[in-house]
C-alpha positions, -999 to +999 in steps of 0.1 A: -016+548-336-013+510-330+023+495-335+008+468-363-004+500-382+028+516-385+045+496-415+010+501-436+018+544-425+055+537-433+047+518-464+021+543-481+049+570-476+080+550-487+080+558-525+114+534-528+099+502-513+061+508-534+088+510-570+100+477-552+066+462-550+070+451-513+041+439-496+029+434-458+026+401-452+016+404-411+027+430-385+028+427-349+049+444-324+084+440-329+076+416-359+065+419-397+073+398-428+073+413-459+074+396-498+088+407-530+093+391-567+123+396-588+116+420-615+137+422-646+148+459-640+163+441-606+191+422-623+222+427-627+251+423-655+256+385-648+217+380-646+211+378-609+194+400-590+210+429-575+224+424-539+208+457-530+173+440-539+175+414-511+191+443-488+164+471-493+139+442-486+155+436-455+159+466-448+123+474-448+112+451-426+142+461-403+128+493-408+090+485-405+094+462-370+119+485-349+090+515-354+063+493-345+066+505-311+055+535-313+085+556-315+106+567-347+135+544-350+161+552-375+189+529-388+222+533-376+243+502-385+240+473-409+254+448-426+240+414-447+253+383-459+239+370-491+236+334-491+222+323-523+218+336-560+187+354-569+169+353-605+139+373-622+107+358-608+117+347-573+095+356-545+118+365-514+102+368-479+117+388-453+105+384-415+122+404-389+129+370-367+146+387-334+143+416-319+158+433-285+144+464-276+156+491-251+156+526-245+173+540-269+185+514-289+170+485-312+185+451-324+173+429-350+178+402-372+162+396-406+158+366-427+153+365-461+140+337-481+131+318-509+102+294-500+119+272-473+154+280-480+178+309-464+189+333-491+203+363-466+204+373-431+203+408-421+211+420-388+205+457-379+207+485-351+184+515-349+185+542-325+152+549-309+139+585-312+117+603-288+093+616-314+062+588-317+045+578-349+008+598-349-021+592-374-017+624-387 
């Protein structure tokens, strides 16, 4: 299986991140950008979207671009900073932006934004698994 098909494989199994309504945006190898609106369901008590919206968005495309590679790479550490407020209707873009790759171990960094401006940054490592994604 190419690496740019794996978030589409990922994706159509991810039952979490389809409830989300993420969306591929582009894949390549070690890079994809995924976009999201604000549903209503996604705020929280002061109005705002949750801070675990702009994080599982993130996350997915942390997610999606470490496994592009072939092999199944699972989280291991995270951590976000949230930048800016979110409300109902904004579309949020996340684009794995950096990426360093060895052999067991992945690094990225994830930005998440609202048109133009920085809303989050996500940084990420994954540990690299032997077993290799198939089109089974």
């Amino acid at each position: 299986m190419e690496g740019k098909d794996i978030p589409q494989k990922m994706l159509s199994l991810d039952s979490f991140s389809k409830w989300m309504g993420i969306e591929i945006l582009s894949s390549e190898l070690g890079k994809v950008k995924l976009g999201l609106k604000i549903r209503k369901e996604m705020l929280n008590s002061m109005n705002k979207a949750h801070g675990g919206i702009a994080y599982s968005l993130a996350d997915t495309a942390f997610g999606f671009a470490a496994n592009t590679h072939g092999k199944y790479a699972v989280s291991i550490e995270t951590s976000i900073n949230h930048i800016e407020a979110l409300n109902e209707g904004d579309y949020l873009i996340a684009e794995s932006v950096i990426e360093k790759v060895g052999n067991k171990l992945g690094f990225n960094i994830v930005e998440v934004k609202r048109g133009d401006e920085l809303v989050a940054l996500f940084k990420g490592v994954v540990y690299r698994a032997s077993k290799v994604w198939s089109n089974d």
